[in-house]
N, C-alpha and C positions, 0 to 999 in steps of 0.2 A: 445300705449293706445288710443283706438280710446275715439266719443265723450260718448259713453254705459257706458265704464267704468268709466268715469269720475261722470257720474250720478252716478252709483253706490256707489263711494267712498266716491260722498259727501252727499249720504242720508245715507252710515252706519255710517257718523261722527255725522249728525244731530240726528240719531236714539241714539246713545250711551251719547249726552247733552240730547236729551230729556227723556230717560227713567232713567239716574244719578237725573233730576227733579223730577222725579215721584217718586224716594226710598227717594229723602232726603223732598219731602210734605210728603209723609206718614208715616216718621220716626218725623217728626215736629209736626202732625196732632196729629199722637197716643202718644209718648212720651211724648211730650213736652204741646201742648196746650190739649190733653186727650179729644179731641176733632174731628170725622170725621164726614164728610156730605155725602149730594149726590153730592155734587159738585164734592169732591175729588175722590169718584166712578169714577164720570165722568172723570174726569184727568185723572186716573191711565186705565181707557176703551183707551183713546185716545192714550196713550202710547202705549197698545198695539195693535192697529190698525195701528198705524203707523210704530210700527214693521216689522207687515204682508207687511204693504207698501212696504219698503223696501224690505221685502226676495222677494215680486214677482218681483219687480223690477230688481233684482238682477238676479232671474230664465229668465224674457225677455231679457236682455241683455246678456242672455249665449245662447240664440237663436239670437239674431241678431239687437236687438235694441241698436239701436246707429250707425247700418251703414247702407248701401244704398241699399234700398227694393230690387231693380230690379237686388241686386247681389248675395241676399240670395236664399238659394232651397225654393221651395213650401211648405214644411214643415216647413222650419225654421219661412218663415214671418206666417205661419200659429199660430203656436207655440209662437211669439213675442208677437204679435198683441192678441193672447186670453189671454196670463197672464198680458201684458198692462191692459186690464178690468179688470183681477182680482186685478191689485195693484190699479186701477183707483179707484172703486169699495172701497174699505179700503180708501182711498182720499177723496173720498166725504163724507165719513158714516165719517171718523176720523175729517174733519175740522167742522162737524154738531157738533159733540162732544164735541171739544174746544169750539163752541159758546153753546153750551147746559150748560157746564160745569161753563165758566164765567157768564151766562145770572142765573143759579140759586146763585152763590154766591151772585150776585146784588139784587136773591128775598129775600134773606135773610137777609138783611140790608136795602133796603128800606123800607120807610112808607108812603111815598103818593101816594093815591089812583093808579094816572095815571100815574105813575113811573113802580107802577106793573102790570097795562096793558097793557104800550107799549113792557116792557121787557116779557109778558108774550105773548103778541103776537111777536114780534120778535122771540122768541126762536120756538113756534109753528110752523111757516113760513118759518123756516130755516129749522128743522126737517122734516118737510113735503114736503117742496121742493127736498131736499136732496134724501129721500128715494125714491122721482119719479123719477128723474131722476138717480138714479140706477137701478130702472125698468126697466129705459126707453132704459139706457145704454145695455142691454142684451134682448133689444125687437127692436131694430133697422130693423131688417128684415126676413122675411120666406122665408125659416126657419132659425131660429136664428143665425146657424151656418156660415149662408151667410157673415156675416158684418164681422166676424176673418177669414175663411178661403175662402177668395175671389175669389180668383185665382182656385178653385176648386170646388166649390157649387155656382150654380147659385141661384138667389134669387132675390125677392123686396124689396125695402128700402123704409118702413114704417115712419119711423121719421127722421128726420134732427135735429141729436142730439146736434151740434156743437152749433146753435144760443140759443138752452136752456142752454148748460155750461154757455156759454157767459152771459146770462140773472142770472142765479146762481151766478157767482162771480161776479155781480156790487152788488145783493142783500149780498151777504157775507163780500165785503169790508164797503157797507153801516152799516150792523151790526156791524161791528170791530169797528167803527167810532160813532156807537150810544152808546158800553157800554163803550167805552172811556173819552164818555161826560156825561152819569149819574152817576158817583162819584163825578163831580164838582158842583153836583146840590144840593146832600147831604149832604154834607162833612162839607158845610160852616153852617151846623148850630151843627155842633158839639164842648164840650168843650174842645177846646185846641188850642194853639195857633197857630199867620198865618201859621209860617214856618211848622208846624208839619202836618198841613191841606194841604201844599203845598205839602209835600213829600208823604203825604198819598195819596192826592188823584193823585198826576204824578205818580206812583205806580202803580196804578190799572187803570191807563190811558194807559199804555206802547202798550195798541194793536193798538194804532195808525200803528205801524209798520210794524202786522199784515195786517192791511188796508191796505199800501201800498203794500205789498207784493200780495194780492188780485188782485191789481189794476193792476201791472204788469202782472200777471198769465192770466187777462182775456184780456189782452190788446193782450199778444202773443197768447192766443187761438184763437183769431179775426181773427189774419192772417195765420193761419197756411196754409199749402197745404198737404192735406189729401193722395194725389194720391205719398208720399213718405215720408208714413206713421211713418218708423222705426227709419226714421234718424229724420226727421222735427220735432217730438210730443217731442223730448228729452228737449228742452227749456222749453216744459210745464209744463211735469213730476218733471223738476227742481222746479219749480215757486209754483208746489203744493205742493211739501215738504218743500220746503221754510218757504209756509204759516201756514203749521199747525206745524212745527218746530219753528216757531219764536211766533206763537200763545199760545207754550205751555210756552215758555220761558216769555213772557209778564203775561203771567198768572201765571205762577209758581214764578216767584223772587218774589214779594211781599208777598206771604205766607212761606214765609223761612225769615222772620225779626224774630220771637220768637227765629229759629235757631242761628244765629246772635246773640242776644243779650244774647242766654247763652253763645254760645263761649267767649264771652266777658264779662261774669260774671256780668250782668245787671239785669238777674231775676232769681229767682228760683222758681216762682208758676206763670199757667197760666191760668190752667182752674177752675173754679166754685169750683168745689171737694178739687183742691190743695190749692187752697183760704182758706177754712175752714178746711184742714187737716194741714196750713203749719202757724194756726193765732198766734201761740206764737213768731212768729218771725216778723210778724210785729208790728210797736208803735202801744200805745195806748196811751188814752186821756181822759181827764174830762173835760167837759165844765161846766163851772161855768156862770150863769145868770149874769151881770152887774147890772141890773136892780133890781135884787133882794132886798129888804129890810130886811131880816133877816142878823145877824153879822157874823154864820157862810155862807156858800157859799153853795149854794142850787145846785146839783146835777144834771143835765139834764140824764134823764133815755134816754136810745136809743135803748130800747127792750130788753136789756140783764137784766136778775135779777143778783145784786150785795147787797151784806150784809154789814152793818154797821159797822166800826170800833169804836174804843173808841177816838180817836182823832177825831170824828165828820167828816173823811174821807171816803168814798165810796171805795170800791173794782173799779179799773177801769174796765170799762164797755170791752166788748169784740170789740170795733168801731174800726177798720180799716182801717187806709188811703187809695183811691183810687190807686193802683200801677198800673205803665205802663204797658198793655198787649203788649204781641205780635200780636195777627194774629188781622188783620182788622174786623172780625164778631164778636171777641171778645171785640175790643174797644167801635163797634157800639153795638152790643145787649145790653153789660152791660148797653150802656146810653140810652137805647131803655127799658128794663126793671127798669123801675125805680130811676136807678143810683143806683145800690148794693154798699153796702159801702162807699154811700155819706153820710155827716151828714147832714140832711135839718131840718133849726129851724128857725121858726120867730123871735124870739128876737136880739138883738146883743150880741154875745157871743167873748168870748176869750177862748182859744184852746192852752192848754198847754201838752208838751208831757213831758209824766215817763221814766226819765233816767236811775234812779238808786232805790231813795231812797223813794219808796212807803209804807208806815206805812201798809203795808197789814198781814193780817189773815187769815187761811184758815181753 
């Protein structure tokens, strides 16, 4: 087994973790939180980009990537070298994806101003860079053909595609590294405690890892030696399925806690609809004024109409306790819209919950 196949083997293990991500967010997303975005478009996009990755990756190395140019026929490096681009090609479009994909999660939870313009320009800069230099990747020389089948078509080399990769992944591990650090900017002013804030926001910090992985990929492209092109580029080809491999995995695990916490029989309703389809089953509550001066206990209404009993008791209102969600867009909107099913009252109140024995009438 030379070094070809070794690539091969470990991008179809990468490709079979990252696309088992992709069915069990979208089986999270629709079943469980009854909830999809464009982010998760974008996930499930990058999954199968990285797919493609791998099959071509797979077709170069059954021409000869992975062993020594100078030993393959003229066909074969010809044949390596143009489906290289094609898998290349799927590489850059798929790691644009993973930052497209986490950069709109993040617009969708933040609130300050300049939180969403740097993530809005980030994601812009990243996509645009991306698609130029896959332009630029199949515009290297005239005629085109030149730059894959070398040894046989003569031609000019219009770009020096190498220093812009290079210039690409410092820009892609710097992004990896910026939306790892705007969850820590957030987070701390949401209601819940340190530890939960901790695990939240290390969660969706996780692309740190991605970064590094960046960092290596563009450190090996820096040295490569081009002129033994089949065997030498297989370090790189690794280091970029690495990165959008481990980019999906830093981005996917924390949107699979809803998953989680039904296996473990922690919730049963997570989005908006099962909220108010699922209210009989959670407590309810009366809040009674302290303050009050009447003998019996004065009722705080909380939007819901409730009718009068003869024991001077209220029908309990339909109020809510706030329950743990699962997916992170869902803890932060809810507290970004209002606080849905918070009680908010100026007085001091006491908050007793209906066990059992509510004098109700219907």
């Amino acid at each position: 087994m030379h070094r070809g196949h070794e690539l091969a083997c470990a991008m179809w293990a990468l490709t079979a973790l990252s696309l088992t991500l992709v069915a069990l967010r979208l089986y999270t997303r629709i079943r469980i939180v009854k909830f999809i975005g464009a982010e998760d478009y974008m996930y499930a996009c990058t999954g199968v980009f990285f797919l493609l990755f791998a099959i071509f990756i797979q077709v170069s190395v059954h021409y000869g990537l992975g062993q020594n140019f100078w030993t393959l026929t003229i066909d074969d490096t010809s044949n390596a070298i143009f489906w290289t681009y094609v898998a290349n090609s799927f590489a850059i479009t798929g790691n644009a994806m993973a930052k497209l994909s986490m950069g709109l999660f993040l617009l969708r939870v933040v609130q300050v101003r300049w939180h969403k313009i740097a993530l809005w320009a980030a994601v812009i800069i990243t996509v645009a860079t991306s698609i130029a230099l896959t332009i630029m990747l199949w515009n290297q020389t005239t005629p085109v053909k030149a730059s894959w089948d070398v040894l046989r078509t003569p031609g000019k080399w219009n770009i020096r595609i190498q220093p812009m990769s290079v210039g690409l992944g410092v820009w892609s591990s710097v992004c990896d590294f910026f939306f790892a650090a705007i969850p820590w900017l957030f987070i701390q002013s949401l209601p819940m405690s340190q530890r939960e804030k901790f695990m939240l926001a290390g969660g969706m910090s996780l692309g740190v890892i991605a970064g590094a992985c960046g960092i290596t990929r563009t450190v090996v492209l820096s040295r490569l030696n081009v002129f033994n092109y089949t065997l030498n580029f297989v370090p790189y080809f690794a280091w970029a399925g690495a990165e959008i491999a481990v980019a999906m995995i830093c981005i996917g695990i924390p949107t699979l806690r809803p998953l989680y916490l039904k296996t473990r029989g922690f919730a049963n309703s997570y989005s908006n609809q099962g909220r108010s389809n699922n209210s009989s089953g959670l407590p309810r509550f009366v809040m009674y004024d302290l303050k009050a001066s009447k003998p019996s206990p004065r009722v705080r209404d909380s939007g819901f109409s409730h009718a009068r009993t003869d024991s001077n008791l209220s029908r309990p209102p339909a109020v809510y306790a706030k329950a743990r969600n699962d997916s992170v867009d869902d803890i932060i909107s809810e507290y970004q819209n209002q606080h849905v099913g918070v009680i908010w009252v100026k007085n001091e109140v006491q908050i007793h919950e209906d066990v059992a024995e509510w004098p109700l009438r219907n």
